[in-house]
C-alpha positions in Angstrom: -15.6 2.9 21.2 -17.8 5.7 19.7 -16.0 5.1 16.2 -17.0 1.3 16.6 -20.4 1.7 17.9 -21.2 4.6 15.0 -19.7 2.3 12.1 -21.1 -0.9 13.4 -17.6 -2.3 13.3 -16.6 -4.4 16.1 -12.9 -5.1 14.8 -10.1 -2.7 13.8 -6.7 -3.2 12.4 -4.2 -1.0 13.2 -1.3 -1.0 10.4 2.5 0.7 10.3 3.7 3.2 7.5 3.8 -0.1 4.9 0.3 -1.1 5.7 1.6 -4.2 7.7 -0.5 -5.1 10.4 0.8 -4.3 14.0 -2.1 -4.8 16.0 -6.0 -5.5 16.5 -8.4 -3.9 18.5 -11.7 -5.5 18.8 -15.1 -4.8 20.7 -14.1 -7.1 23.2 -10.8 -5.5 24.2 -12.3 -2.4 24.6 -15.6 -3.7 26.7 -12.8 -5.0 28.8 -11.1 -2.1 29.7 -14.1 0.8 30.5 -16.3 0.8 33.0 -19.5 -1.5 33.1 -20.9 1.5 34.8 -20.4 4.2 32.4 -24.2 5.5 31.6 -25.9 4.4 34.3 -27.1 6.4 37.4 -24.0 4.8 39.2 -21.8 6.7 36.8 -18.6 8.4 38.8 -15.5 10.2 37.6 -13.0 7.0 37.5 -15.6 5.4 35.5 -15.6 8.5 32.6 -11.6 8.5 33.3 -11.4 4.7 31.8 -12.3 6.3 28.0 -9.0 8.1 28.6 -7.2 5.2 27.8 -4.9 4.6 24.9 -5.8 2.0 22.3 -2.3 0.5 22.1 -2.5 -0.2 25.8 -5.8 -2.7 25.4 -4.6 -4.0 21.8 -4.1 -7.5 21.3 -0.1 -7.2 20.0 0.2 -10.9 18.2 -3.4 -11.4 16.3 -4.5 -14.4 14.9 -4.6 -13.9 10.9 -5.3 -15.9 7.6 -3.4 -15.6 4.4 -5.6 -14.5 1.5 -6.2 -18.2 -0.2 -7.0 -19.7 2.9 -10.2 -22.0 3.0 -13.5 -20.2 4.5 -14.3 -23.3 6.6 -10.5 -23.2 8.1 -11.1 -19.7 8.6 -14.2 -20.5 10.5 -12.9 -23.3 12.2 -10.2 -20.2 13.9 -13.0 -18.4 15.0 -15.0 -21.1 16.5 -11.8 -22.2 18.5 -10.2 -19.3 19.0 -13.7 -17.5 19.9 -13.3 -14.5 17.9 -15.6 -12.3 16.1 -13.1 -11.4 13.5 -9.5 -11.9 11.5 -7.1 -10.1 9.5 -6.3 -11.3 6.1 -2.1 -10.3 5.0 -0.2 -11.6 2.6 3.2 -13.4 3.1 4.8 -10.6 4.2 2.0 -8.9 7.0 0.5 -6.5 4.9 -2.8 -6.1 5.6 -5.6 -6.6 3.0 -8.7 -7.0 4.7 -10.8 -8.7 7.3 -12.9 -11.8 7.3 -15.8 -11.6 9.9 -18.0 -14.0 11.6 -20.9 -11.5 9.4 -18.8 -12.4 6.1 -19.0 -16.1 6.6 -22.5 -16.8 7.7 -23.7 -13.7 4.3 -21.3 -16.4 2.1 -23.2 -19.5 3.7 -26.5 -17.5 3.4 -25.8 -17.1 -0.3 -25.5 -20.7 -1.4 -21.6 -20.2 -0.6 -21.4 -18.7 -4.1 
């Protein structure tokens, strides 16, 4: 979370070894797994405990992703439906070679979709 917040990212890909995606964390996942309280004046112990917990346990294990020639209106057709903030770009065989963002479409649309 503190990574996140400090970069202003909101999505992470975890890869293997090969750089082939395994998993996605996103701000989501995280914000529902801690503690609403954590903070506040109602702040307890359990709540500080739920920072303990591992990323691959609040993961999502089969993200949605795009191949890397894949139309920006389809891709923003999957995070419309899908209601995601983000997705992983691989190539044909999972490596990972970037994200497209809900950010990255509407600065392409901004731009004259240059």
């Amino acid at each position: 979370k503190e990574i996140m917040e400090n970069e202003s990212i909101r999505n992470l890909p975890v890869v293997d070894e090969y750089n082939k995606l395994t998993m996605f964390i996103t701000e989501r996942d995280i914000l529902a797994n801690i503690s609403p309280w954590l903070g506040t004046i109602s702040e307890k112990k359990e709540d500080r405990e739920t920072l303990g917990k591992k990323v691959h346990r609040i993961m999502s294990r089969n993200p949605i992703t795009v191949k890397f020639d894949t139309d920006i209106k389809d891709v923003a057709r999957i995070l419309q439906s899908k209601k995601v903030s983000g997705v992983p770009v691989v190539d044909d065989k999972g490596v990972l070679m970037g994200l497209v963002t809900v950010i990255d479409i509407l600065k392409y649309v901004a731009e004259g979709c240059k």
